[in-house]
Gaussian input, Z-matrix of N, CA and C with variables (Angstrom, degrees):
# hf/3-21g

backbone

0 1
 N
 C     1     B1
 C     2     B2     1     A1
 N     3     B3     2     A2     1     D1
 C     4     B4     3     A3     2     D2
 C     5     B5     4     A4     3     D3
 N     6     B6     5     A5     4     D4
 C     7     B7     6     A6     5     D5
 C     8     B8     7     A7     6     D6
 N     9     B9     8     A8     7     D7
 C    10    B10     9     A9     8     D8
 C    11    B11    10    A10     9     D9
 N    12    B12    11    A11    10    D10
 C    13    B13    12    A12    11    D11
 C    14    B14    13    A13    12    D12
 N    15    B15    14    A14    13    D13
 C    16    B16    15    A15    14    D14
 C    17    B17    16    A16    15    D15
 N    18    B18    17    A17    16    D16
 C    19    B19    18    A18    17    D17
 C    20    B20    19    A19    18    D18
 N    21    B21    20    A20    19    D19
 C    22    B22    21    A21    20    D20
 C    23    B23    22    A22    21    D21
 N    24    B24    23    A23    22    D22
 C    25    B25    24    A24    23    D23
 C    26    B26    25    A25    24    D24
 N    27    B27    26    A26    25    D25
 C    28    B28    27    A27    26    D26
 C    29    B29    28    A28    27    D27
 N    30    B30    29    A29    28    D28
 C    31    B31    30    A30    29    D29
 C    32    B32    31    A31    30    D30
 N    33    B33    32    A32    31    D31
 C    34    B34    33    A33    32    D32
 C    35    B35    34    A34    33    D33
 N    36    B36    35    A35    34    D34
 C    37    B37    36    A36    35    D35
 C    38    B38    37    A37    36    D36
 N    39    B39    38    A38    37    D37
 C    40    B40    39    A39    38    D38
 C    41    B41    40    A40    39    D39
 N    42    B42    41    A41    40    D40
 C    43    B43    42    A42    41    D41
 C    44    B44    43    A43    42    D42
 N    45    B45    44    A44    43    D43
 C    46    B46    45    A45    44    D44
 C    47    B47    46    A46    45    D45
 N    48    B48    47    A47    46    D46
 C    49    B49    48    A48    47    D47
 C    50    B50    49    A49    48    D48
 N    51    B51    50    A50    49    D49
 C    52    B52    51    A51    50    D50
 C    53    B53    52    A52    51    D51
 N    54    B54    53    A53    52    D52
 C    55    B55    54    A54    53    D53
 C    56    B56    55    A55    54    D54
 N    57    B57    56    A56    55    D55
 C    58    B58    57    A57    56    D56
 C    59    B59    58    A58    57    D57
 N    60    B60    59    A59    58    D58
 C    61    B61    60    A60    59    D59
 C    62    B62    61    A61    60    D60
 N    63    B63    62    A62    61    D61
 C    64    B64    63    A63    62    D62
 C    65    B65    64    A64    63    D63
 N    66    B66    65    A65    64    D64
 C    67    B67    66    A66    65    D65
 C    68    B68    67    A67    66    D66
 N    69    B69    68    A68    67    D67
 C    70    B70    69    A69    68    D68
 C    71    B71    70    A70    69    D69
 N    72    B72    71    A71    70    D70
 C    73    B73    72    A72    71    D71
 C    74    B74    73    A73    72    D72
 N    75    B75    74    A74    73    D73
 C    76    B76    75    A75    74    D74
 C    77    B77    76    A76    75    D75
 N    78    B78    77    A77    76    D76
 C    79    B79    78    A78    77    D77
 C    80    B80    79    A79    78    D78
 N    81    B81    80    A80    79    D79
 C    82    B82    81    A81    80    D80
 C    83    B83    82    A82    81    D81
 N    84    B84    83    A83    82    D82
 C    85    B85    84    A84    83    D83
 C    86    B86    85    A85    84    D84
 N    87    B87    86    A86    85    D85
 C    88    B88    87    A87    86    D86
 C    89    B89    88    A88    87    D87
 N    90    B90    89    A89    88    D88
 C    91    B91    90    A90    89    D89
 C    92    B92    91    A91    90    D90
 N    93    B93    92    A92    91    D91
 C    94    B94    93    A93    92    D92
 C    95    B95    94    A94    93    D93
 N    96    B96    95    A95    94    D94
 C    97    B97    96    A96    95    D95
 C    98    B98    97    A97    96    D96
 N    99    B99    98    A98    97    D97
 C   100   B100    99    A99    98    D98
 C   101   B101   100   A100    99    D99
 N   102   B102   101   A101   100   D100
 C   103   B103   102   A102   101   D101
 C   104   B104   103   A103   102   D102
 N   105   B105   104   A104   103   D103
 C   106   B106   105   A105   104   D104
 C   107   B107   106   A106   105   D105
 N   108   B108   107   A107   106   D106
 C   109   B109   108   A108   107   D107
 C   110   B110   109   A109   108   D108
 N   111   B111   110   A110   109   D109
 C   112   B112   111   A111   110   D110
 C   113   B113   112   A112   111   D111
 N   114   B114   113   A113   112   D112
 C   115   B115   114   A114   113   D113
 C   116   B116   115   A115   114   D114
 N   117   B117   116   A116   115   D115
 C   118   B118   117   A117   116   D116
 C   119   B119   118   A118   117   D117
 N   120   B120   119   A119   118   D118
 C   121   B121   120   A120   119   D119
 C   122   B122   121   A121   120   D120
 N   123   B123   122   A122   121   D121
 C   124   B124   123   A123   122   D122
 C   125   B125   124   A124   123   D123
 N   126   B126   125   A125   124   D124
 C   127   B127   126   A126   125   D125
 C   128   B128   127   A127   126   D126
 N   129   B129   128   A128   127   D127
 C   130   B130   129   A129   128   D128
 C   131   B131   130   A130   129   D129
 N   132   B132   131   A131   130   D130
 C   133   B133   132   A132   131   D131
 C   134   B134   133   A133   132   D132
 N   135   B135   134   A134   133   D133
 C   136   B136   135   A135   134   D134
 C   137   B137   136   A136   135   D135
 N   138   B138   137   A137   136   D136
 C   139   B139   138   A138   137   D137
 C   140   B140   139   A139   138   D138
 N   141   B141   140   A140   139   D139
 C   142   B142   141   A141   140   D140
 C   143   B143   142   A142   141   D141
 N   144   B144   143   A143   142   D142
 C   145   B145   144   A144   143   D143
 C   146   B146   145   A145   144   D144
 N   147   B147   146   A146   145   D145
 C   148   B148   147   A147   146   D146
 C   149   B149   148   A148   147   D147
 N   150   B150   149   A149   148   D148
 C   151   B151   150   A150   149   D149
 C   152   B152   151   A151   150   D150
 N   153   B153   152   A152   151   D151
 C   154   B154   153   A153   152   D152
 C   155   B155   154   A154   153   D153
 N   156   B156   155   A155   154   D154
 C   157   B157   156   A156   155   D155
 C   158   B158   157   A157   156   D156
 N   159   B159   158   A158   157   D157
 C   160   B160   159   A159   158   D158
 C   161   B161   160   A160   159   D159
 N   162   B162   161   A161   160   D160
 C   163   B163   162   A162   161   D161
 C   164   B164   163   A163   162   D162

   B1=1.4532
   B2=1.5352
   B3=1.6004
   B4=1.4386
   B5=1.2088
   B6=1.5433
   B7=1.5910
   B8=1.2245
   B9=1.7109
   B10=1.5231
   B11=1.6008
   B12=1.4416
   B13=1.3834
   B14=1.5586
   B15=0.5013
   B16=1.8845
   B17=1.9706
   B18=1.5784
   B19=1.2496
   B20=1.3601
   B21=1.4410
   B22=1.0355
   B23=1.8004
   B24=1.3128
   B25=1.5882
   B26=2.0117
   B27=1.0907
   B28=1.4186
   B29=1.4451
   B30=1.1516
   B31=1.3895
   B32=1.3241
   B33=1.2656
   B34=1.6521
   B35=1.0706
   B36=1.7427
   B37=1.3113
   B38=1.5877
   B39=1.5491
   B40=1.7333
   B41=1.2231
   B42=1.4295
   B43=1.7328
   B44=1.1079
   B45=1.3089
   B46=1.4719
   B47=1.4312
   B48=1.7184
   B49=1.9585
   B50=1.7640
   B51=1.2574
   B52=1.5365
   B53=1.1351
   B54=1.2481
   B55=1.4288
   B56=1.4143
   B57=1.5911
   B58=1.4814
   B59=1.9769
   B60=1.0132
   B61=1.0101
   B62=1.6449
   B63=1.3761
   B64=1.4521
   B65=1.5963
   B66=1.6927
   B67=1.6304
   B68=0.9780
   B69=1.2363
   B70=1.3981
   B71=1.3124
   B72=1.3905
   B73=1.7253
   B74=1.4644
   B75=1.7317
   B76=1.5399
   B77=1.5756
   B78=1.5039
   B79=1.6870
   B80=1.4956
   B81=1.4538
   B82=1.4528
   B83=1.7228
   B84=1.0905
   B85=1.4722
   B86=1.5134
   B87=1.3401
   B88=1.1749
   B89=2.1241
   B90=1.2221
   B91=1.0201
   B92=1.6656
   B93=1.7222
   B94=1.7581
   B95=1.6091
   B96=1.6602
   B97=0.7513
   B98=1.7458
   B99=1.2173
   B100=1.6448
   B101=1.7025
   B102=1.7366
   B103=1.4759
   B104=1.5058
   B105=1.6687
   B106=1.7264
   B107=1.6987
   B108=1.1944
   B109=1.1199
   B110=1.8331
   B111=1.8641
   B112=1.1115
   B113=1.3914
   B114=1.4107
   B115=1.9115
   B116=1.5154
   B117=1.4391
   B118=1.1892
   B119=1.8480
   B120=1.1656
   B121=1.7743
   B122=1.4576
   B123=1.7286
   B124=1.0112
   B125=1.3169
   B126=1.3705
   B127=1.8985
   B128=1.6214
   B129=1.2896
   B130=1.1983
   B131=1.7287
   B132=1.5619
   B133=1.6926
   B134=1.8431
   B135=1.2313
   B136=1.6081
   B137=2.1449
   B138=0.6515
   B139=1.3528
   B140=1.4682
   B141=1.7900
   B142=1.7735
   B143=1.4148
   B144=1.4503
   B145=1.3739
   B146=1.5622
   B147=0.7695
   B148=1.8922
   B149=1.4015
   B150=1.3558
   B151=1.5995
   B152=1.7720
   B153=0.9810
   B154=1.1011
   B155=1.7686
   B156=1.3155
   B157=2.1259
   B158=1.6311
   B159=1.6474
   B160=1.5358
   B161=1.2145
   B162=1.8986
   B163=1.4973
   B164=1.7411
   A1=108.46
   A2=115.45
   A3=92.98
   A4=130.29
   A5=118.79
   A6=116.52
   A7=124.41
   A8=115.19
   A9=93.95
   A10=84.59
   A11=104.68
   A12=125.74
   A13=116.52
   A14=120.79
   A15=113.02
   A16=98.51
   A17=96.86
   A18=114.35
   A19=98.60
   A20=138.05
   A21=135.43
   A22=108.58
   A23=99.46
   A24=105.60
   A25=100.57
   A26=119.58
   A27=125.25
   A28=119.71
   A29=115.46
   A30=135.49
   A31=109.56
   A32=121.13
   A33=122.44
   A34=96.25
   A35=145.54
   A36=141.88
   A37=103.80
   A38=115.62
   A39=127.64
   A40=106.09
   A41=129.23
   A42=139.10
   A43=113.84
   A44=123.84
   A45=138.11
   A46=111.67
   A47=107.15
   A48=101.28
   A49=98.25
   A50=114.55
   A51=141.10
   A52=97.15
   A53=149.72
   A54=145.83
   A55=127.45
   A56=99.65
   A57=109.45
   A58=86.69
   A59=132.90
   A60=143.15
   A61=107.93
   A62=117.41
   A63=120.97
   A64=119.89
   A65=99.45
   A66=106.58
   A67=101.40
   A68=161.12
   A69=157.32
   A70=118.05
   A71=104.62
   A72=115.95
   A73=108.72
   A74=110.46
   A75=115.40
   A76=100.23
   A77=97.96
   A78=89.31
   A79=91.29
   A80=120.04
   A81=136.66
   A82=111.64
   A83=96.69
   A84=105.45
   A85=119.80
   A86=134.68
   A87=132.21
   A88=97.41
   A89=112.15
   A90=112.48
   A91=112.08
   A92=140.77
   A93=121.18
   A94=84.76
   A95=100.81
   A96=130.98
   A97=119.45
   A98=151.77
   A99=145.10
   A100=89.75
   A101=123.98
   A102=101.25
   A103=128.90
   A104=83.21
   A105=113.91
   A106=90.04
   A107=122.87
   A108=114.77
   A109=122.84
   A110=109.08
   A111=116.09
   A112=101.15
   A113=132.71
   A114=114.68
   A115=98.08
   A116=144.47
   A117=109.96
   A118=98.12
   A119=87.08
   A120=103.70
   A121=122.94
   A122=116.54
   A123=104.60
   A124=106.77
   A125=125.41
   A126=112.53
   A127=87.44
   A128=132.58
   A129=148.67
   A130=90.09
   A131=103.23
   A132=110.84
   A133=91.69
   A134=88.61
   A135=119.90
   A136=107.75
   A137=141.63
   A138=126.74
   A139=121.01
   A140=108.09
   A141=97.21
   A142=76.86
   A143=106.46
   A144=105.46
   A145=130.65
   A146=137.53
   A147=131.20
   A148=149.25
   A149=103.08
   A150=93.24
   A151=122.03
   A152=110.94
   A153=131.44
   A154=130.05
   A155=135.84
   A156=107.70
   A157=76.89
   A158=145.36
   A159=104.36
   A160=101.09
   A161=124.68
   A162=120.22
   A163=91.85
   D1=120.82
   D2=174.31
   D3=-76.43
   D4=-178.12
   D5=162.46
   D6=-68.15
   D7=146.59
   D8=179.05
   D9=-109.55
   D10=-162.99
   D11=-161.41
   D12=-99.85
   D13=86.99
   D14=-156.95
   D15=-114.41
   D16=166.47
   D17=-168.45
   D18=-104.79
   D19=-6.08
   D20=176.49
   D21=-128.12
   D22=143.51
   D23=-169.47
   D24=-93.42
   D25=161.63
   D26=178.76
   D27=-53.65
   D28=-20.93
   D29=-177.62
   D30=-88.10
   D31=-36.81
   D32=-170.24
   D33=-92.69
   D34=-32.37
   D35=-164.53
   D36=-80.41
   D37=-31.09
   D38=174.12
   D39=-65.06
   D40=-46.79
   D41=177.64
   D42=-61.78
   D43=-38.74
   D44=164.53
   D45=-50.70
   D46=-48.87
   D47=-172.26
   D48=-64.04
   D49=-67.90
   D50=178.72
   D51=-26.00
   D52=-59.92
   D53=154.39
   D54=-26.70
   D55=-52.34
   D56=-163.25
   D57=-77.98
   D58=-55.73
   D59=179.70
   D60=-37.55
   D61=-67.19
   D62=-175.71
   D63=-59.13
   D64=-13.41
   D65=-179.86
   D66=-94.22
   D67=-8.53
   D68=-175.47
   D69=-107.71
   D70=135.48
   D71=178.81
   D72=-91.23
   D73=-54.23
   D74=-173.02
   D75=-144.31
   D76=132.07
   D77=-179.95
   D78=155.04
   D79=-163.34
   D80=-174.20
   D81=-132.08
   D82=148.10
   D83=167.20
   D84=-117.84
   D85=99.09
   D86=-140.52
   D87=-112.53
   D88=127.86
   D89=-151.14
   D90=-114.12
   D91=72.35
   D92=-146.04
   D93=-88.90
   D94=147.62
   D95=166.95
   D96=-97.48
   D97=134.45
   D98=-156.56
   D99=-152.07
   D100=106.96
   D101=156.18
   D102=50.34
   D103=29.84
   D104=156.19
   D105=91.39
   D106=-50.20
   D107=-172.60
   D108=-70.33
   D109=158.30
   D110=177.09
   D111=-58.85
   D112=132.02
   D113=143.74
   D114=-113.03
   D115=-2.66
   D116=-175.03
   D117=-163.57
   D118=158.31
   D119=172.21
   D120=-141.62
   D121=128.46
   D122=-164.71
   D123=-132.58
   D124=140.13
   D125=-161.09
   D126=-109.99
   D127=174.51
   D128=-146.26
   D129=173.96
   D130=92.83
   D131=174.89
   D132=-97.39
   D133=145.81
   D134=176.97
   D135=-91.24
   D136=119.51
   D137=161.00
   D138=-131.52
   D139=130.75
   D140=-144.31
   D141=-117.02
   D142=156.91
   D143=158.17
   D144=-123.87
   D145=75.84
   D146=178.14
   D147=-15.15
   D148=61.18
   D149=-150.86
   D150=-58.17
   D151=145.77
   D152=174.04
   D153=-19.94
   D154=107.64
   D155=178.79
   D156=99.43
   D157=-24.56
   D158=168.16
   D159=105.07
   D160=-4.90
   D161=-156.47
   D162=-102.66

């Protein structure tokens, strides 16, 4: 399969997950795959809240 031409190198697209990963508490990191290659990343943050009294 050849290479294609991309704007991002293998290294910057890995720094990119590791990021998205280290910023998130609760949620998903959703990852498309296109012709083997990464094209996209998508984070899905969770934010919970606790109410107050235990209820």
């Amino acid at each position: 399969m050849p290479e294609q031409n991309t704007n991002f190198s293998d290294t910057k697209i890995l720094d990119e997950i590791l990021a998205a990963i280290r910023d998130i508490d609760y949620g998903e990191i959703l990852i498309t795959i296109h012709n083997s290659k990464i094209v996209q990343i998508e984070k899905r943050e969770k934010r919970r809240f606790t109410p107050k009294g235990g209820t």
